[in-house]
C-alpha positions as CSV (number, residue, x, y, z in Angstrom):
1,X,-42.2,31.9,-25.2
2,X,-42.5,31.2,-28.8
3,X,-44.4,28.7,-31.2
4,X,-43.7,25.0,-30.3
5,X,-39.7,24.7,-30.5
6,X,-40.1,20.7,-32.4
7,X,-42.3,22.0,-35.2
8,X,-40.4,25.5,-35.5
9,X,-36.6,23.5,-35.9
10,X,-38.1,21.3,-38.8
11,X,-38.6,23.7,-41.7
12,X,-35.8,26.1,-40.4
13,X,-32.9,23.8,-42.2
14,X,-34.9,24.5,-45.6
15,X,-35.3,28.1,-44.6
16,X,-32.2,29.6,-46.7
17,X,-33.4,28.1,-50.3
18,X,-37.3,29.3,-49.2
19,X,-36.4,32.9,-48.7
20,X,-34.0,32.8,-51.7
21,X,-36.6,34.2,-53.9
22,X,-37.5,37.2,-51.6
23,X,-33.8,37.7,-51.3
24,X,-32.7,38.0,-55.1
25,X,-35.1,41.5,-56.1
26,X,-32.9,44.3,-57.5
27,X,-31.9,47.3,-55.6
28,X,-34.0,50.4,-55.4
29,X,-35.3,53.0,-58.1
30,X,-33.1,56.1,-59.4
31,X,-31.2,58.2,-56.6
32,X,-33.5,61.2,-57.4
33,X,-36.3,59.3,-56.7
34,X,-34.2,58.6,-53.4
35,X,-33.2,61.9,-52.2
36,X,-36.8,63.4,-52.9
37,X,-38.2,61.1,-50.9
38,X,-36.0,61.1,-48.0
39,X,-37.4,62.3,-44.4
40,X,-35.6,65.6,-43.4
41,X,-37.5,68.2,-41.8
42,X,-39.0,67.6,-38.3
43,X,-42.5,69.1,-39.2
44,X,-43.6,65.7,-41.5
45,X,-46.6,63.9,-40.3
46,X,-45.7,60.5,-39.2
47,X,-46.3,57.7,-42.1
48,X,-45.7,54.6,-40.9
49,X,-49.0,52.0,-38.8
50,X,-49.0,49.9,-36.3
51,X,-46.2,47.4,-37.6
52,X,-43.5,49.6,-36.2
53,X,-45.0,51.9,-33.3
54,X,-46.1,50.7,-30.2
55,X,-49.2,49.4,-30.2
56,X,-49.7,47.1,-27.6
57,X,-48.1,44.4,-29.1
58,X,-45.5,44.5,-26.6
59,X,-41.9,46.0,-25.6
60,X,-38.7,44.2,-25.8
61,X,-38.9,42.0,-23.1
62,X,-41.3,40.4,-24.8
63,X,-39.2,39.4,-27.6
64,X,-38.5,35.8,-27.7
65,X,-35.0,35.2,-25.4
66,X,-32.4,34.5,-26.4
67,X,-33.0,37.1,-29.0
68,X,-31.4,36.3,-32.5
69,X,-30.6,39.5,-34.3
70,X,-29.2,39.4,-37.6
71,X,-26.0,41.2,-37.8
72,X,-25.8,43.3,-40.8
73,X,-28.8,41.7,-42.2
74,X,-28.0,37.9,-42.8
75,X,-24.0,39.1,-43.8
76,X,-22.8,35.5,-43.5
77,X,-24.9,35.6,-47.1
78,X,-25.0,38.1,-48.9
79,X,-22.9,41.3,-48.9
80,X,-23.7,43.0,-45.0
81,X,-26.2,46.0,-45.1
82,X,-28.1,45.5,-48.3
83,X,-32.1,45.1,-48.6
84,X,-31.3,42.0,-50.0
85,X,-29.1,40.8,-46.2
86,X,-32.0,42.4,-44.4
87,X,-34.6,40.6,-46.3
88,X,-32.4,37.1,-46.3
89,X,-32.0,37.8,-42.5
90,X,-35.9,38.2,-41.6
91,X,-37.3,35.4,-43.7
92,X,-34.4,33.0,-41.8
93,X,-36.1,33.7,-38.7
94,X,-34.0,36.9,-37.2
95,X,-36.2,38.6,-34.1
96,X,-34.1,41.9,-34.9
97,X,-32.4,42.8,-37.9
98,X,-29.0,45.5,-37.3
99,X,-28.2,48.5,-39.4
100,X,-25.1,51.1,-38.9
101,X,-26.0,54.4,-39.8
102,X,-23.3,57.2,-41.5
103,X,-24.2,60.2,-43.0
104,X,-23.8,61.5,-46.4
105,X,-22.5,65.2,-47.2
106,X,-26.0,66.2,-47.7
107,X,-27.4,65.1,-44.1
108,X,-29.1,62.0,-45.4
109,X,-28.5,58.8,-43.2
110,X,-27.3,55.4,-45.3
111,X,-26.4,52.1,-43.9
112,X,-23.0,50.8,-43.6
113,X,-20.9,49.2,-41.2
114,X,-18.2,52.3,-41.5
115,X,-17.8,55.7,-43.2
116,X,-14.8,54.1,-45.8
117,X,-16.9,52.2,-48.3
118,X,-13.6,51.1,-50.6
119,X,-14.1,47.7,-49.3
120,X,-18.0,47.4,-49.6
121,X,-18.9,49.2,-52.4
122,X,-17.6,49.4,-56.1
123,X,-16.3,52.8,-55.7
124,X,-12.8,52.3,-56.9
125,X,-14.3,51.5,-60.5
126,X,-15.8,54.9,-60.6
127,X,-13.0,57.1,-62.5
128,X,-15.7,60.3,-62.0
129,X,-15.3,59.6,-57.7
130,X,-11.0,58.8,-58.3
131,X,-10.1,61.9,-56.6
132,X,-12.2,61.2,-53.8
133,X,-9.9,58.8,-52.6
134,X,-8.3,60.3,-49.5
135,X,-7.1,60.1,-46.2
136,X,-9.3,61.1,-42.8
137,X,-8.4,60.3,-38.8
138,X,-11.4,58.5,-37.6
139,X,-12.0,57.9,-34.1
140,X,-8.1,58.5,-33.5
141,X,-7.4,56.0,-36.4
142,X,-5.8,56.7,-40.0
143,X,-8.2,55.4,-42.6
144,X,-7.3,55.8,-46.2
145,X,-10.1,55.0,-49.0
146,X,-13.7,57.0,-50.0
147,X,-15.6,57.8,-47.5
148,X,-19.7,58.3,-47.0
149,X,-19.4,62.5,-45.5
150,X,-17.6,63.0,-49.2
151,X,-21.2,61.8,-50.9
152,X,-24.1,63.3,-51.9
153,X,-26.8,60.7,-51.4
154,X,-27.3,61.2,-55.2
155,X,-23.8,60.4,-56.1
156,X,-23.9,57.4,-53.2
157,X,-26.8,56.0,-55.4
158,X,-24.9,55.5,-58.3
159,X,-22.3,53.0,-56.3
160,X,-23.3,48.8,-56.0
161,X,-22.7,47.4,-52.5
162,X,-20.4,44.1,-52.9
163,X,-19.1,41.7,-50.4
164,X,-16.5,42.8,-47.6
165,X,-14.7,39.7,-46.6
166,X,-14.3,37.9,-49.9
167,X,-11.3,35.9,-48.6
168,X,-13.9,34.2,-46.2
169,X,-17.3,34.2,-47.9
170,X,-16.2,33.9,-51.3
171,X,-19.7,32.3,-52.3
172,X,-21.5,35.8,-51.3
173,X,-19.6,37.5,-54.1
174,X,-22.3,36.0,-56.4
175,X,-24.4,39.5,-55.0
176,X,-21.5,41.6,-55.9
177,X,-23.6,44.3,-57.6
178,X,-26.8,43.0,-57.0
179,X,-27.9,46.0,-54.3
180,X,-27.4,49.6,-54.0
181,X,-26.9,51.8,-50.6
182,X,-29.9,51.6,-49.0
183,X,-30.8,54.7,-46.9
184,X,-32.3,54.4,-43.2
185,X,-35.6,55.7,-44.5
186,X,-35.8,52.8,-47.2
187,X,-34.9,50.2,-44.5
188,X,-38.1,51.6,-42.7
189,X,-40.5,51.5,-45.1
190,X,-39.1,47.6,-46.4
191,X,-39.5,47.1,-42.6
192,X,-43.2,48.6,-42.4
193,X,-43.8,46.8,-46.1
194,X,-42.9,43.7,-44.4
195,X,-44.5,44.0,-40.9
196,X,-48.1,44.4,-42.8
197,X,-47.2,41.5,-45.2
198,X,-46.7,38.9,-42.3
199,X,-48.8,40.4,-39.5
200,X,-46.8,41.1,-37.3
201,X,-44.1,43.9,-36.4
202,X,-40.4,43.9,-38.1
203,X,-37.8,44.8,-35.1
204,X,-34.8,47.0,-36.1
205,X,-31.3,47.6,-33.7
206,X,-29.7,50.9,-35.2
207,X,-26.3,51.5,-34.4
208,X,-25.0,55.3,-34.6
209,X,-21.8,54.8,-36.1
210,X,-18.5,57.1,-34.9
211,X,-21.0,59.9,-34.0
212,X,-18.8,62.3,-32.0
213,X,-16.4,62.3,-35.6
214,X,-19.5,63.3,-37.7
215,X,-21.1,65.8,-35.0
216,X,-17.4,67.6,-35.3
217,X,-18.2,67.8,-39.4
218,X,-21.6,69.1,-38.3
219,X,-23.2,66.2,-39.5
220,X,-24.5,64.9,-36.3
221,X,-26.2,61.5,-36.1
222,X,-29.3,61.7,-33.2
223,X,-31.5,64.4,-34.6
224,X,-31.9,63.2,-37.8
225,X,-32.0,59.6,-36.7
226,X,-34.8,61.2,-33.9
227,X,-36.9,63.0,-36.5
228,X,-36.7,59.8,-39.1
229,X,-37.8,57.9,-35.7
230,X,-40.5,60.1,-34.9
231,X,-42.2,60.0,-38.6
232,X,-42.1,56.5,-38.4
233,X,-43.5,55.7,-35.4
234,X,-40.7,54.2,-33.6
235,X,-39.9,56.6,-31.1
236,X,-41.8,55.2,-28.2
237,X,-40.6,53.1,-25.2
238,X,-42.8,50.0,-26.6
239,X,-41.6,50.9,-30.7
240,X,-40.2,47.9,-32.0
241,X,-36.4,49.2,-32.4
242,X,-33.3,49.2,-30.2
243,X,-31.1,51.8,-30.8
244,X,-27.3,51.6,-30.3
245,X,-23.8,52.9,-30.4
246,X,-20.4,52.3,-28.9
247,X,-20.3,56.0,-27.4
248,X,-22.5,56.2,-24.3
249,X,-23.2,60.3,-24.8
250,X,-24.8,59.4,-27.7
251,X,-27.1,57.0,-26.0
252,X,-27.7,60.2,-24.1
253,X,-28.6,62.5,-26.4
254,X,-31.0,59.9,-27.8
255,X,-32.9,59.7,-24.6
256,X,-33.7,63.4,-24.7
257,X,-34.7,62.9,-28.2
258,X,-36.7,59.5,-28.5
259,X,-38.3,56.9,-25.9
260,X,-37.2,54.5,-28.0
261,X,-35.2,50.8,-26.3
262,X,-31.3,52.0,-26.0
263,X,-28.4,49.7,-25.5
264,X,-24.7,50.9,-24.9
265,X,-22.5,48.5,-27.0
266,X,-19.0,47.9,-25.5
267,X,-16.0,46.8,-26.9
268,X,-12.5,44.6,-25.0
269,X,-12.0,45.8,-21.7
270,X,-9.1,47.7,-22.2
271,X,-10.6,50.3,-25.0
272,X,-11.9,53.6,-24.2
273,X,-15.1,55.0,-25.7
274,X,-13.8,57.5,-27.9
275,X,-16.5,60.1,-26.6
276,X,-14.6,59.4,-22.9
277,X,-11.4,60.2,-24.8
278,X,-12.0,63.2,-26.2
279,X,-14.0,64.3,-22.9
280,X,-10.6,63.0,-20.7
281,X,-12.5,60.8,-19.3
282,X,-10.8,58.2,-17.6
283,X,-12.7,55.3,-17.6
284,X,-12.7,52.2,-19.7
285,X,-14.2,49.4,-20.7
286,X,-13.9,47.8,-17.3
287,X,-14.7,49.9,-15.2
288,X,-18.6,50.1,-17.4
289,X,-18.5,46.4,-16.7
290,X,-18.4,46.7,-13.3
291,X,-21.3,47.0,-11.0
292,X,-21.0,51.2,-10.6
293,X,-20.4,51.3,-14.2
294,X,-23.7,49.4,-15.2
295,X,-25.4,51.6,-12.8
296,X,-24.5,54.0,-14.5
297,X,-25.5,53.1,-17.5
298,X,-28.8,51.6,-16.7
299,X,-29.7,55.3,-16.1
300,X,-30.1,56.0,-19.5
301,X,-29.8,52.8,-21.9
302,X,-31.8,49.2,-21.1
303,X,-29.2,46.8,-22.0
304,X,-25.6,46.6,-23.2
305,X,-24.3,45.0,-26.0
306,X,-21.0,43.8,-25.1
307,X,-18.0,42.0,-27.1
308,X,-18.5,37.8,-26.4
309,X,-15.2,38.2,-24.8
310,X,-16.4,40.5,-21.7
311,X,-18.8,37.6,-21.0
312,X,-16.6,34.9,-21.4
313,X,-12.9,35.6,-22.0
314,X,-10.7,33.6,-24.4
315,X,-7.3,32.5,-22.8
316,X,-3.9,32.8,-24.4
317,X,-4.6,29.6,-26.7
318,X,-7.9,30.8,-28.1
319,X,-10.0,28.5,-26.1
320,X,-12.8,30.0,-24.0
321,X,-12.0,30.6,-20.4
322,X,-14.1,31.1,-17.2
323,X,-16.8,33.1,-17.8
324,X,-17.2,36.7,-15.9
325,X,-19.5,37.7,-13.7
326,X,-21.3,40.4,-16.5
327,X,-24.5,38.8,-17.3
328,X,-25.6,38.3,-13.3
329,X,-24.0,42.4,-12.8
330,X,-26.0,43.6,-15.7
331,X,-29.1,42.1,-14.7
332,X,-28.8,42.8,-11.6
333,X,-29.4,46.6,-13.0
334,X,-32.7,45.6,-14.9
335,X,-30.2,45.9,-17.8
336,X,-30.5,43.2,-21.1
337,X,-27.6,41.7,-23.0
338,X,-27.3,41.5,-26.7
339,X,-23.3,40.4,-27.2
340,X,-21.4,39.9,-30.4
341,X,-20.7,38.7,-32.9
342,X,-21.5,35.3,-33.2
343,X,-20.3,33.5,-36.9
344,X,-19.8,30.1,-38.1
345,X,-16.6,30.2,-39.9
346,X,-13.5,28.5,-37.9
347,X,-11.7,31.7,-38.1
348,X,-13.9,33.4,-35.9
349,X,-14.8,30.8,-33.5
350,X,-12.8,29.6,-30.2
351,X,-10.1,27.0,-30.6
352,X,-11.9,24.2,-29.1
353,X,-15.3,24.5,-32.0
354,X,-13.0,24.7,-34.9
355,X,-13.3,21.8,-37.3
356,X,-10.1,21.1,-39.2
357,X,-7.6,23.5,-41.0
358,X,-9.3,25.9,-43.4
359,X,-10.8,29.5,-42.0
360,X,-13.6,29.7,-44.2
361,X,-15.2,26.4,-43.4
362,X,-17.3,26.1,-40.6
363,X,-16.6,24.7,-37.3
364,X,-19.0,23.6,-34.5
365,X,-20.9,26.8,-33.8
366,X,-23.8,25.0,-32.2
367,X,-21.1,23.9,-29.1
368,X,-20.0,27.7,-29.0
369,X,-24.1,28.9,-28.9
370,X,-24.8,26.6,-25.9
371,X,-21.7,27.5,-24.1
372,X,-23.2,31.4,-24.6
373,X,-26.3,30.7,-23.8
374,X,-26.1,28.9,-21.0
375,X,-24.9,32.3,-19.0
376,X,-28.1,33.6,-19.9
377,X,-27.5,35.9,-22.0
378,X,-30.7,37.4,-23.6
379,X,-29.8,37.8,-27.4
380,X,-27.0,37.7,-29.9
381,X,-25.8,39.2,-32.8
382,X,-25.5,36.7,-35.4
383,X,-24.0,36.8,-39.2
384,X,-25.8,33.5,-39.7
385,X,-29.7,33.8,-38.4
386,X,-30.9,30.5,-39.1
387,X,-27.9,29.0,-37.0
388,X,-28.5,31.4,-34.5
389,X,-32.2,30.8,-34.0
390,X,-31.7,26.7,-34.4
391,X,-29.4,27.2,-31.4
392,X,-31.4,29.4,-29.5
393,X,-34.7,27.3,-29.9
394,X,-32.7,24.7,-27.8
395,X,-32.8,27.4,-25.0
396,X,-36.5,28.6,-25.5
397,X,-39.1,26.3,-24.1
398,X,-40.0,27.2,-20.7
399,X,-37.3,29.8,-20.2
400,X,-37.9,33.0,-19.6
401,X,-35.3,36.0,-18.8
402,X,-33.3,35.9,-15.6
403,X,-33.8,39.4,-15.3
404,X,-37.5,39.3,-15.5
């Protein structure tokens, strides 16, 4: 249970223009300084302290529930995996704050949501990277644009991130520019910086992004991710992190590699891991959901981080329809739940908690919150943390996890 709910809800609504100063600093020094700096070899003694590692400050069910986790950083603000969304993201309030991990050509792990950065980065206006532009099959699926495995991190360094949606969150293109690629490593040291500056430790969820594609390149995800893990301290069972990723035999690997909280993510019920299609394995999405399947699972991850839709499916109009029986299942298997996405723009919300005609403006998220957390669920992904957590506070007092 958290600090009294009352006190906590009546500085949140000033929270956004409070952390703006935090928020604004530049990105981060020269790439060489970068790449120099950057955790590779497996032999390094560990550098980070007790805001990361497990110290005995308590594992994830300790967290407060339902967890708020910043998706992206706060990327209903400023353009999605920057410093500057990860820093918005924790001064709003966010419990966790999400990166996706990709590799560059030289092994070094960067965040973004996907390999192709045409669309969040200013690489187009780079005539030096032009004949970079090409065309790659990820995950079964023809992608053309520039893409991360083409990169030295050096080269990566030189690029500004800028805002993916623009169409939808026109305002955040004010950052366009502001940030630069941040590598995993930097996100751990701004996340130990940050831990000693408020007292307490910064939680990270670290999604391994397409990592069967990148292993094939020989630029495979886990180890590096392990030995960055290990020198940081947040390899243990109690370490504040979660790690994540859409292809259970990654989740795998990572258990062999790292103690560290592990959470299968899991997309509509008719998709197919792409590790299960390349293996010929012929299960889906729904058949993980149901009670064998979360067995399953709960051998080797702690919770699952399903679509909104496996927990409560939307019918043919939009609208939300009767909820599934996945939160009780998963429980059931000492197993959390962290679904997503949850965003406050009409255009991703169900029909019934959209307000008026335009996309971008936003509809009545707070009714589409309670509806979710009144499964009991025990966190969400959330594009908009100090919605998130105003919503969740409503749930807080007194409650604790059904699966405790």
């Amino acid at each position: 249970m958290t600090q009294g709910g009352a006190a906590r809800r009546a500085v949140l609504g000033a929270a956004v223009l409070a952390a703006s100063g935090g928020a604004l600093g530049l990105g981060a020094g020269p790439a060489a300084a970068a790449a120099a700096t950057e955790g590779q070899g497996g032999g390094q003694d560990r550098q980070e302290g007790q805001y990361g590692s497990g110290s005995g400050r308590g594992g994830y069910r300790d967290l407060p529930c339902p967890t708020v986790i910043g998706h992206r950083g706060a990327s209903g603000y400023r353009p999605e995996h920057t410093l500057g969304s990860y820093q918005l993201a924790l001064d709003l309030g966010a419990d966790v704050v999400e990166q996706d991990l990709v590799p560059t050509r030289d092994g070094h792990l960067v965040c973004r949501h996907e390999n192709e950065i045409g669309g969040t980065t200013d690489v187009a206006d780079h005539p030096e990277f032009a004949s970079r532009r090409t065309t790659r099959t990820v995950d079964g699926v023809a992608l053309t644009g520039w893409f991360t495995e083409d990169f030295t991190l050096a080269e990566l360094k030189t690029l500004r991130a800028k805002e993916r949606i623009p169409a939808v969150r026109q305002r955040n293109t004010l950052y366009d520019g502001r940030w630069d690629v941040p590598t995993f490593e930097e996100v751990l040291r701004w996340a130990d910086r940050e831990g000693h500056r408020r007292g307490k430790r910064v939680w990270l969820h670290v999604e391994t992004k397409h990592p069967s594609y990148f292993r094939g390149l020989g630029l495979g995800l886990e180890e590096p991710l392990a030995r960055l893990l290990r020198r940081y301290g947040r390899d243990r069972h109690d370490s504040a992190a979660f790690l994540q990723s859409f292809e259970p035999s990654s989740i795998q690997r990572l258990s062999r590699l790292v103690a560290t909280p592990r959470v299968v993510l899991l997309s509509d019920a008719g998709t197919r891991p792409w590790d299960f299609e390349l293996a010929k394995d012929p299960r889906t999405v729904a058949d993980l959901v149901e009670p064998e399947g979360l067995r399953w699972l709960a051998g080797f991850a702690q919770g699952i981080g399903p679509t909104l839709n496996l927990v409560i499916p939307r019918t043919a109009d939009g609208k939300l329809g009767t909820p599934t029986t996945l939160v009780r299942d998963a429980h059931a298997q000492g197993l959390v739940l962290h679904p997503y996405t949850a965003r406050n723009e009409n255009s991703f919300l169900p029909a019934e908690y959209r307000k008026g005609t335009d996309p971008t403006a936003y509809g009545d998220v707070f009714g589409a919150y309670r509806k979710y957390f009144e499964q009991g669920i025990d966190g969400i992904f959330s594009d908009q943390a100090d919605t998130a957590l105003l919503a969740a506070e409503d749930f807080r007092p007194g409650r604790r996890p059904v699966n405790r």
